[in-house]
NUBAFI-526618 format. One record per residue: x, y, z of N, C-alpha, C in turn. Coordinates in steps of 0.02 Angstrom, whole numbers, plus 50000, padded with zeros to 5 digits. Atoms other than C-alpha are relative to their C-alpha. Example, Ala and Ser with C-alpha at 12.3 -4.5 7.8 and 13.67 -1.06 7.14 Angstrom:
! residues 2
   n.x   n.y   n.z  ca.x  ca.y  ca.z   c.x   c.y   c.z
 50045 49941 50000 50615 49775 50390 50045 50060 50000
 49958 49941 49997 50684 49947 50357 49961 50055 50037
END
This chain:
! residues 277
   n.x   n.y   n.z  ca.x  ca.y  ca.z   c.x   c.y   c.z
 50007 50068 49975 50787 50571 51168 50069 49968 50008
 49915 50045 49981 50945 50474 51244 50007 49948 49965
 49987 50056 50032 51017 50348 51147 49998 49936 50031
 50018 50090 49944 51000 50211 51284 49928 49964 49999
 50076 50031 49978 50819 50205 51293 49985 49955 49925
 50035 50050 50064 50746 50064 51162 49971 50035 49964
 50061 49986 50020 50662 50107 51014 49940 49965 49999
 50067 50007 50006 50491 50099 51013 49950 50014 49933
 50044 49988 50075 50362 50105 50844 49932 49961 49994
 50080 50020 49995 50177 50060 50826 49948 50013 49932
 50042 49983 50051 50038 50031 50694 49948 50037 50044
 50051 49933 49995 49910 50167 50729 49926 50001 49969
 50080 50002 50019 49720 50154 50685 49940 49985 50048
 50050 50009 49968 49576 50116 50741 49914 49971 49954
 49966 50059 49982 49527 49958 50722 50065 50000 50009
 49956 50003 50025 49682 49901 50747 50057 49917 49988
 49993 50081 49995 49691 49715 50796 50019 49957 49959
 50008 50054 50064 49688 49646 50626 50071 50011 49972
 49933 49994 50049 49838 49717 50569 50059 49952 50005
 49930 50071 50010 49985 49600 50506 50071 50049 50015
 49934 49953 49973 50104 49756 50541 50053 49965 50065
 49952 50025 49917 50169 49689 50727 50049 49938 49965
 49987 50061 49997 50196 49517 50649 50071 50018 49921
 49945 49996 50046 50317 49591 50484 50049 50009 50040
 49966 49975 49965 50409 49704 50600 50059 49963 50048
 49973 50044 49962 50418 49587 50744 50056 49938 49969
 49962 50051 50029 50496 49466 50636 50065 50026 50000
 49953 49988 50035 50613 49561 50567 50050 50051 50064
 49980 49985 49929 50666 49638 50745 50064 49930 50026
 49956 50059 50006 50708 49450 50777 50051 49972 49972
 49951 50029 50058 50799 49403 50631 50047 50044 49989
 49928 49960 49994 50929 49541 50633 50027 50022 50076
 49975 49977 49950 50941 49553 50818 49999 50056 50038
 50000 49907 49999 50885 49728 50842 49968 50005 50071
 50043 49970 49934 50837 49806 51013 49928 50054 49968
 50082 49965 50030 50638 49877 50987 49947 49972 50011
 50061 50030 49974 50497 49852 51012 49925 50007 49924
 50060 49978 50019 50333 49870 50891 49937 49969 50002
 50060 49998 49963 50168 49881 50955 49915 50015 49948
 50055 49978 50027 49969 49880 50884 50000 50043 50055
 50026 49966 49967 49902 50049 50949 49931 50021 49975
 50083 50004 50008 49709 50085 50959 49993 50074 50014
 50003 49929 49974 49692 50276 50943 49923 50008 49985
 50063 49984 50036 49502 50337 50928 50003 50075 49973
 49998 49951 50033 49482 50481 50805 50012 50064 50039
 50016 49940 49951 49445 50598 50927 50073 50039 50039
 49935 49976 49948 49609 50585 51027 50053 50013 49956
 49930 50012 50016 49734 50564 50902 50054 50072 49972
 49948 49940 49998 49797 50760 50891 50033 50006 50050
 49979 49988 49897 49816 50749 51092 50038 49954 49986
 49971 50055 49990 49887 50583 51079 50064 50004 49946
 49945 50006 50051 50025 50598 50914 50054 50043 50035
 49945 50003 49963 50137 50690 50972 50031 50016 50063
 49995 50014 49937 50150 50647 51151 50061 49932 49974
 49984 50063 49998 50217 50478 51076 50079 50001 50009
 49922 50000 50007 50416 50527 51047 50016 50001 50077
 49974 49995 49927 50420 50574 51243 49982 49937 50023
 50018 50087 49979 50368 50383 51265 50059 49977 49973
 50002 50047 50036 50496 50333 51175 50002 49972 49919
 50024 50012 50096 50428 50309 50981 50040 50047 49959
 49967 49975 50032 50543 50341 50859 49958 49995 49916
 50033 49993 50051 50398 50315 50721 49953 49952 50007
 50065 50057 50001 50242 50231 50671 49966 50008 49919
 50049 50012 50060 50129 50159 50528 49928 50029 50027
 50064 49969 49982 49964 50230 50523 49947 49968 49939
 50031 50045 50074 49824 50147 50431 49930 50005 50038
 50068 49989 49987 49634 50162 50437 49959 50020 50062
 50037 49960 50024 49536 50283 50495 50070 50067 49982
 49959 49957 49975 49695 50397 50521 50067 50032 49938
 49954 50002 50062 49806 50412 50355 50003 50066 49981
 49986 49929 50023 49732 50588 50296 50007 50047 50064
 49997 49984 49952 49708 50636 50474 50081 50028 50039
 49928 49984 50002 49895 50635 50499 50044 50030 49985
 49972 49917 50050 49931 50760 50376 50000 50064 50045
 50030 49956 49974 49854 50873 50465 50053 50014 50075
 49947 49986 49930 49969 50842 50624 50064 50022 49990
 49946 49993 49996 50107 50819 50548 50059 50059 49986
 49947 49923 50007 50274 50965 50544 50009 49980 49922
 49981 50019 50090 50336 50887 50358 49949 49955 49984
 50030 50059 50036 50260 50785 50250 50044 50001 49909
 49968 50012 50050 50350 50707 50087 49951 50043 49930
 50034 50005 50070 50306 50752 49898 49936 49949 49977
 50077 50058 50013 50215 50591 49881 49971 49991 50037
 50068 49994 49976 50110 50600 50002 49956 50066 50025
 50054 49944 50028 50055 50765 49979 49961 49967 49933
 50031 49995 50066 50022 50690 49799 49945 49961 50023
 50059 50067 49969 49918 50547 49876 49947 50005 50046
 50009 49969 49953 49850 50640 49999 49978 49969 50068
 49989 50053 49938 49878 50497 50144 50060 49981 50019
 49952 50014 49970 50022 50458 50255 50006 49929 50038
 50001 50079 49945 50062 50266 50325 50061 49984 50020
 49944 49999 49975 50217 50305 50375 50036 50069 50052
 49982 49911 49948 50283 50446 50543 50055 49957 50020
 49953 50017 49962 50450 50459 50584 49996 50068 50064
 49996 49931 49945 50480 50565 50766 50069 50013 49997
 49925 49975 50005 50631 50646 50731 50019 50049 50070
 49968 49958 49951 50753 50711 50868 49987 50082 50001
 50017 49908 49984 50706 50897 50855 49923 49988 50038
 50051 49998 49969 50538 50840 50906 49929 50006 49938
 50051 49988 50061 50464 50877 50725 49960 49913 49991
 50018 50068 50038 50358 50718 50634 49968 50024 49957
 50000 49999 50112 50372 50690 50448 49964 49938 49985
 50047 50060 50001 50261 50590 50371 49999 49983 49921
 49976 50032 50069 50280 50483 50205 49949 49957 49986
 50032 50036 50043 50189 50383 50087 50023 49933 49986
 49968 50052 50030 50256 50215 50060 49958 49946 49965
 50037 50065 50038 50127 50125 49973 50007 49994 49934
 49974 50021 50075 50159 50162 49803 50078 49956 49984
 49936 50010 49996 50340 50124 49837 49989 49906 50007
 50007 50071 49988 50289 49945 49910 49953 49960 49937
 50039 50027 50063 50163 49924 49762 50043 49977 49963
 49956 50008 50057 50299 49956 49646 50056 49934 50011
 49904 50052 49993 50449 49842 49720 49937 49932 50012
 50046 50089 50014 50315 49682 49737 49988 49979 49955
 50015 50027 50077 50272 49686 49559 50076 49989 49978
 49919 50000 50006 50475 49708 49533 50046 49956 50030
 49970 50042 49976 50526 49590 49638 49943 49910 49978
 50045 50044 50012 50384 49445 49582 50012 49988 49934
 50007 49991 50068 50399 49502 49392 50065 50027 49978
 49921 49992 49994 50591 49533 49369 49999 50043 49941
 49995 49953 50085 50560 49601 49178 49960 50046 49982
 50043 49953 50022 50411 49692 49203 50022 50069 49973
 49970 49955 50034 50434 49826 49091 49915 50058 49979
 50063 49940 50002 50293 49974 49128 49992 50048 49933
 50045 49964 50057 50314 50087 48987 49982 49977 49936
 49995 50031 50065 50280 49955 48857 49901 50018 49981
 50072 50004 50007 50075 49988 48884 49954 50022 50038
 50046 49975 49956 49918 50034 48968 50014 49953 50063
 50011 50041 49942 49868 49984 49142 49940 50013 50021
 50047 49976 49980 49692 49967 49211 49988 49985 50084
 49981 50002 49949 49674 50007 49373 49910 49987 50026
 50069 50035 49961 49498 49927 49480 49995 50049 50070
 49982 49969 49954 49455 50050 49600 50014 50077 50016
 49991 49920 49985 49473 50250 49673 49980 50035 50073
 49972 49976 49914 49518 50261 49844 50051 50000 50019
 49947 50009 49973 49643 50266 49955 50053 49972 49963
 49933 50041 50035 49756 50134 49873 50016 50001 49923
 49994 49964 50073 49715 50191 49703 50024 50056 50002
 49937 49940 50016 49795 50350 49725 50078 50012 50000
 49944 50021 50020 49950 50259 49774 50033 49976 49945
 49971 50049 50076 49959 50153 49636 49994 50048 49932
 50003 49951 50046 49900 50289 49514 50086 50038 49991
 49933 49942 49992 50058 50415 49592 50071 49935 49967
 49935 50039 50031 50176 50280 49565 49997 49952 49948
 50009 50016 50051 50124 50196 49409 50027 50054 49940
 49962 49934 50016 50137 50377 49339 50076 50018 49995
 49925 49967 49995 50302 50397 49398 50054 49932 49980
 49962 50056 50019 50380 50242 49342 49992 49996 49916
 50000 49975 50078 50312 50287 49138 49950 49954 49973
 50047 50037 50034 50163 50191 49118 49975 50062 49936
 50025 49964 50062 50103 50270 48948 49910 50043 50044
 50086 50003 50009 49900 50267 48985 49975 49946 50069
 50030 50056 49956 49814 50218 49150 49890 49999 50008
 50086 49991 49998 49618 50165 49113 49959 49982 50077
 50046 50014 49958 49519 50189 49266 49936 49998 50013
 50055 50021 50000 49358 50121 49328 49999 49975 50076
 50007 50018 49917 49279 50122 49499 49907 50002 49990
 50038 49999 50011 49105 50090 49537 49933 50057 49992
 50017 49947 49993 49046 50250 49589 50054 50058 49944
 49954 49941 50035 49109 50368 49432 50033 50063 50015
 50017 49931 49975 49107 50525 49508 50101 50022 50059
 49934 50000 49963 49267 50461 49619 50055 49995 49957
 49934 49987 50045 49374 50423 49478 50009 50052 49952
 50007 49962 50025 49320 50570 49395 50062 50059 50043
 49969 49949 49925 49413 50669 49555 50079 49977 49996
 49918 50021 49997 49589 50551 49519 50003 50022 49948
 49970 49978 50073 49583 50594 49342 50011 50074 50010
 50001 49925 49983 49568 50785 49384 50071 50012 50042
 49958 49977 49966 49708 50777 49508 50072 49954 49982
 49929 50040 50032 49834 50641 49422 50011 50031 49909
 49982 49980 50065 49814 50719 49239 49980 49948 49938
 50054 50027 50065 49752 50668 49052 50049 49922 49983
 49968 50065 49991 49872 50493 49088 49947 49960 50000
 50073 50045 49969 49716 50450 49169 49941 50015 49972
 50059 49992 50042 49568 50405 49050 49924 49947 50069
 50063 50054 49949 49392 50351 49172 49946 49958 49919
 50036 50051 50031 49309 50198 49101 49932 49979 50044
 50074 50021 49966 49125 50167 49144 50014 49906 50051
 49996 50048 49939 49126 50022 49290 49975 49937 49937
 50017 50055 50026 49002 49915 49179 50039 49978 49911
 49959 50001 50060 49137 49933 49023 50071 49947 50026
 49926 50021 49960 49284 49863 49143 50019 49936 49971
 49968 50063 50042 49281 49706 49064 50002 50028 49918
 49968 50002 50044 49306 49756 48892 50071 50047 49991
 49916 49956 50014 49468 49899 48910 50046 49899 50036
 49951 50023 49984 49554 49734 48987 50046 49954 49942
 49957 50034 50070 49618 49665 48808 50038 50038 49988
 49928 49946 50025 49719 49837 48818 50053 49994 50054
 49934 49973 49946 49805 49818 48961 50072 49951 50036
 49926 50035 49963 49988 49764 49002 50003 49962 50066
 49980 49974 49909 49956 49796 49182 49909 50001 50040
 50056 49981 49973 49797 49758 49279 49989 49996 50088
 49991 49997 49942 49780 49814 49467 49917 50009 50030
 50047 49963 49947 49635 49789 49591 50004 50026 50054
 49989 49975 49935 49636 49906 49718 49920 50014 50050
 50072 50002 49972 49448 49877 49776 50007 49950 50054
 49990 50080 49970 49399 49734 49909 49966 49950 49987
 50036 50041 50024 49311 49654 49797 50031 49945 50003
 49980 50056 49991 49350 49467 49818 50048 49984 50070
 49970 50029 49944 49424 49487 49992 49942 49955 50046
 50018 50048 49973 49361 49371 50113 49955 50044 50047
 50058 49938 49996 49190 49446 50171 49961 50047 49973
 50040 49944 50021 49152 49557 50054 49975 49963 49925
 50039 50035 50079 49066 49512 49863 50056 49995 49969
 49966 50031 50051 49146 49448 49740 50015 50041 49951
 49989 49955 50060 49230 49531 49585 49966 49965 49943
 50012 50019 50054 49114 49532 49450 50005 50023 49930
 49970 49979 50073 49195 49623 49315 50019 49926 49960
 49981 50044 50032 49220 49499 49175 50079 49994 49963
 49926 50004 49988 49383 49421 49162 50039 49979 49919
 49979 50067 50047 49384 49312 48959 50055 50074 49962
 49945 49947 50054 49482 49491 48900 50049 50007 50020
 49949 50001 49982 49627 49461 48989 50039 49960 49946
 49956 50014 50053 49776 49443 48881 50064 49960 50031
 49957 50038 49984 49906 49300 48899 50067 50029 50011
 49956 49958 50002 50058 49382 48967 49986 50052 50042
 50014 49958 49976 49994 49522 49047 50019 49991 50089
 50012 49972 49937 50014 49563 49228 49945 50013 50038
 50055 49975 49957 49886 49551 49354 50008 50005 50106
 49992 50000 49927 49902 49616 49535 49949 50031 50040
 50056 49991 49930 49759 49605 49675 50037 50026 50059
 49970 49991 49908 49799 49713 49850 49985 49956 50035
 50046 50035 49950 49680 49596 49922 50050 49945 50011
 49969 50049 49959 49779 49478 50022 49963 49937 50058
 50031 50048 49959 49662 49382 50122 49925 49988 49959
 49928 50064 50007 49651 49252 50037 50036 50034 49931
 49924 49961 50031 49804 49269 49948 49986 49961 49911
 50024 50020 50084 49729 49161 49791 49923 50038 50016
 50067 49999 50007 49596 49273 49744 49972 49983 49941
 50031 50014 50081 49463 49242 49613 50019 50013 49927
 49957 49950 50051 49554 49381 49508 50043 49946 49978
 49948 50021 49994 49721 49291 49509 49986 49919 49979
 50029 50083 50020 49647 49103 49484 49978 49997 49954
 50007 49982 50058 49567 49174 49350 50052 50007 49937
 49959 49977 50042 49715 49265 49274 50043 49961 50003
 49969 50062 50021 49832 49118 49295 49990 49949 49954
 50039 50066 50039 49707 49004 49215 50028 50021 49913
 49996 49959 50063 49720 49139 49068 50067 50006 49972
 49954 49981 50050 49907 49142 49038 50029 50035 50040
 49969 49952 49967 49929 49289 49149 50051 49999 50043
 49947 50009 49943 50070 49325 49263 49974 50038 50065
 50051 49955 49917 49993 49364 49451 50045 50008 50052
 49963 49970 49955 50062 49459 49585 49946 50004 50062
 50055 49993 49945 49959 49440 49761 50057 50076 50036
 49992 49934 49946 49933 49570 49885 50053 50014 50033
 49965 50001 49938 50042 49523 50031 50075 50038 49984
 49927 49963 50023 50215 49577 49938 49984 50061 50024
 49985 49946 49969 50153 49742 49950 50002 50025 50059
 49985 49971 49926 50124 49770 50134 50056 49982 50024
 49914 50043 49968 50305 49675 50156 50035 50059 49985
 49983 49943 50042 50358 49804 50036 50013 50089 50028
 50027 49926 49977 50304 49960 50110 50012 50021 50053
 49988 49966 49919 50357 49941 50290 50064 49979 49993
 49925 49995 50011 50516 49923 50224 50045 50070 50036
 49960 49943 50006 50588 50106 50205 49971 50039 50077
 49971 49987 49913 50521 50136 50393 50003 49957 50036
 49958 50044 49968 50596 49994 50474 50061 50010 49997
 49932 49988 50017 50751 50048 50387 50008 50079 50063
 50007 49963 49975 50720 50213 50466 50019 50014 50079
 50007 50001 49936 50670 50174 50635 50059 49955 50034
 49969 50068 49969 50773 50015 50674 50073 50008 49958
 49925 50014 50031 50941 50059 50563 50016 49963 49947
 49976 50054 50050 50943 49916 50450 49929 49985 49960
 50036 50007 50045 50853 49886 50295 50003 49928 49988
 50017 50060 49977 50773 49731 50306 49975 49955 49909
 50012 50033 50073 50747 49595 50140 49926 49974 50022
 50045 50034 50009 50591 49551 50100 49996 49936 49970
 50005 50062 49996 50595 49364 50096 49914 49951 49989
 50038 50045 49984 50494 49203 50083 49980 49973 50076
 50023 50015 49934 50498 49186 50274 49997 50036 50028
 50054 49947 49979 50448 49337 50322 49929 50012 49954
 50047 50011 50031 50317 49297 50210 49951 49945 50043
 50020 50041 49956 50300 49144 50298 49970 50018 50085
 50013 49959 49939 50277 49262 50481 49957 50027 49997
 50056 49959 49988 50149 49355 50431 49942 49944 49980
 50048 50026 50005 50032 49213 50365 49976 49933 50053
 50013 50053 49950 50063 49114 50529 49942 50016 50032
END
């Protein structure tokens, strides 16, 4: 690819409308001045082996990838990182000049630096963490909870059978807690993460019980829309220290923006402000 032509980079799924990706990016395109472009793209399942990598001869020097298409991507891609083999989902393709595409994990990474940048002292290996949840974004947060020295992470999802499958493939770190127990492990835990969509906007409500939350503790919801959830209004009320969603997706399209576009971009209050316009 010639160095004259613009880069180009795109979120990838299908849906893909909803995504707040264009609007981080775009910002941050603006605010350092950068030639680029990034684009929502609407791939349907079907096409997206034909269609991936066609994209570098357009042009695309990388893309986010996010629902239905994450494990799907693996599968295309020439490399893929450590952690997201461990995770076994990719939301990050760079098209590298040989023509190869490598594909990375950055969600634990963005998990981690939102709680770190929100909670300045958090200090992980002081205690358990219970994690809400055993999908997709629970295996991020699992891999990099793990790797940062949480002692003990108690999980609990509603369907057992799924967190039975993270404990098997993350190791005896990870103890499964029955769904209708979830409210009492939370008097153990330092660290409490939902990675369900329970309490996003549309879907039911979180009714795990909340009075065992411990003053001090840490509580961080992915769910971002809305950005006060029930969780978090709760765990404020309680003492707790709360971390919303949105950090992490700011977080996470960090290290390929840096990538794609050259410059590693700060995650700010007004690029905070960009994406909830």
């Amino acid at each position: 690819m010639s160095d004259t032509r613009i880069p180009l980079a795109a979120v990838i799924g299908h849906p893909v409308a909803h995504s707040k990706s264009p609007n981080v990016h775009g910002y941050w395109l603006r605010k350092y001045g950068l030639k680029g472009h990034y684009i929502p793209m609407d791939i349907a399942p079907e096409k997206l082996a034909d269609l991936l990598p066609r994209l570098a001869d357009l042009g695309f020097v990388g893309a986010n990838v996010t629902i239905p298409h994450k494990e799907k991507v693996m599968e295309i891609a020439d490399l893929i990182t450590d952690r997201a083999t461990l995770i076994g989902a990719a939301n990050t393709l760079i098209f590298r000049k040989d023509g190869r595409i490598h594909a990375d994990n950055t969600d634990g990474y963005g998990f981690i630096e939102n709680i770190r940048q929100t909670i300045p002292d958090w200090a992980p290996k002081t205690g358990p963490a219970v994690v809400l949840g055993a999908g997709g974004a629970a295996r991020a947060v699992l891999a990099s909870l793990l790797d940062v020295g949480v002692p003990q992470i108690l999980l609990t999802n509603r369907t057992r059978i799924r967190a039975e499958k993270l404990r098997e493939d993350f190791g005896n770190r990870v103890q499964v807690v029955e769904w209708v127990q979830a409210g009492n492990v939370l008097e153990d835990a330092d660290l409490v993460v939902n990675t369900t969509s329970l309490g996003m906007t549309g879907k039911p409500e979180m009714r795990v019980p909340l009075d065992g939350l411990k003053p001090g503790a840490v509580v961080n919801d992915l769910v971002y829309a809305p950005l006060r959830t029930r969780l978090l209004a709760t765990a404020e009320e309680r003492g707790c220290r709360v971390v919303d969603g949105l950090g992490m997706l700011l977080h996470q399209a960090v290290p390929g923006f840096e990538r794609w576009f050259g410059k590693r971009p700060v995650v700010d209050e007004n690029v905070r402000a960009a994406v909830l316009r």
